[in-house]
C-alpha angles and dihedrals in degrees: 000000000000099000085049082062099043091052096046085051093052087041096050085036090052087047095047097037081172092062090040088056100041085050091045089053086042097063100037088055079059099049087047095047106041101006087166090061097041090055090048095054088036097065094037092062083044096051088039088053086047087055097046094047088053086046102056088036089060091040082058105046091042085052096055094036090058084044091052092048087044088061102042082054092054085048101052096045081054089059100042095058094052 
């Protein structure tokens, strides 16, 4: 879900190279301007991305984990009836 937005900005900023330049002076007029707050803000995306990436990493482990389990049950109902 997130990579499928990533990839639809840097497709629709590769497409409008103006608005991707407006964005890019935007934000180093920021940085130059408050550069505490920037950085602030800054390592905070950054903390909140590092969340959501262990987040996603647990929901898929835990998903393969419960289809593994799914299958090893199949399998054992096939052996008892025969």
């Amino acid at each position: 879900m997130f990579s499928e937005f990533l990839q639809t900005a840097r497709v629709f900023l590769s497409a409008n190279p103006v608005i991707a330049f407006v964005l890019g002076v935007i934000v180093l007029v920021f940085f130059y301007f408050k550069p505490k707050e920037m950085f602030k803000l800054a390592a905070f995306v950054l903390f909140i991305a590092a969340v959501f990436y262990m987040i996603t990493l647990f929901a898929g482990t835990l998903s393969t984990g419960s289809k593994q389990k799914d299958q090893m049950i199949y399998k054992s109902r096939d052996v008892i009836e025969e």
